[in-house]
C-alpha positions, 0 to 999 in steps of 0.5 A, a space after each residue: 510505523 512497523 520496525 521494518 519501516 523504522 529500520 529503512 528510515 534510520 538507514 535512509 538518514 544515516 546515509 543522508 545525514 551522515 555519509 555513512 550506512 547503519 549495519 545495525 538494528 534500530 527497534 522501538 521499544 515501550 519500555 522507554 519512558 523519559 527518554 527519546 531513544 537509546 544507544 546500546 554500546 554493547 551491541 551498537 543497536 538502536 531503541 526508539 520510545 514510539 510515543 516521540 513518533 505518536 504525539 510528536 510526529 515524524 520530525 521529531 522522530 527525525 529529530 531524535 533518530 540524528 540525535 541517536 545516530 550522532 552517538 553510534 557513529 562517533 563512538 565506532 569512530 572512536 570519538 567523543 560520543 557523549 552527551 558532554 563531549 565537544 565532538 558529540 554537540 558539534 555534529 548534532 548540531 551540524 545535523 540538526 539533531 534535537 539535544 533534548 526529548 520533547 516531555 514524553 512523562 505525564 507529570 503534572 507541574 506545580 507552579 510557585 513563586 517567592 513572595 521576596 524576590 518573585 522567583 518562580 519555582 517548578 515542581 512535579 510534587 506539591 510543596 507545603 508553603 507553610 514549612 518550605 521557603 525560597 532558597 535564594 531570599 528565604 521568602 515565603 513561597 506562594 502556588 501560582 498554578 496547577 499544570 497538567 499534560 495536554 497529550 
């Protein structure tokens, strides 16, 4: 997808989604690594992570240009635009905006659990069993499994 398609698209869903035009710039950007898009408050103009587009595929792309969008036209509204904001979830849900990115990092997650209270721990750096315990029961932590990205 080139920037001008993703400009056309971005202006297409604003209008469609939210009666209202984009006058700004919407760019991919590949510096983005753990993020789906951003909003620049400064100058109102759009980055997407072109990875939601190569992995994920168009609906996400959708997904997270909404999301995107529900930020822009709240705050030139002069609304909550935040992510904390009661205004912001309501018309990200109204939209069908997703709230969070699809996983773009390639971590690799390491599965633990308390040999106690059988809480199940997630972590992307290893843990020494020997030395750390659960911090719910003080049991003895247990690795369960090594998970690795499927991208």
């Amino acid at each position: 997808m080139t920037k001008d398609e993703l400009q056309q698209l971005v202006e297409k869903i604003s209008l469609e989604a939210f009666q209202q035009p984009f006058v700004h710039q919407a760019s991919f950007n590949r510096r983005l690594k753990s993020t789906g898009g951003r909003y620049h408050l400064t100058n109102h103009n759009l980055d997407f992570n072109p990875l939601i587009y190569e992995r994920y595929g168009m609906d996400e792309l959708v997904k997270v240009i909404k999301h995107e969008l529900c930020h822009y036209h709240l705050h030139l509204a002069g609304r909550g635009y935040q992510h904390k904001d009661r205004e912001f979830k309501e018309l990200l849900q109204q939209t069908g905006g997703s709230r969070y990115s699809p996983p773009l990092a390639n971590a690799t997650i390491h599965h633990y659990c308390c040999r106690n209270c059988g809480k199940k721990i997630q972590r992307r750096r290893k843990i020494d069993t020997e030395r750390y315990v659960c911090g719910g029961c003080h049991g003895q932590l247990l690795f369960v499994k090594t998970v690795k990205p499927s991208f």
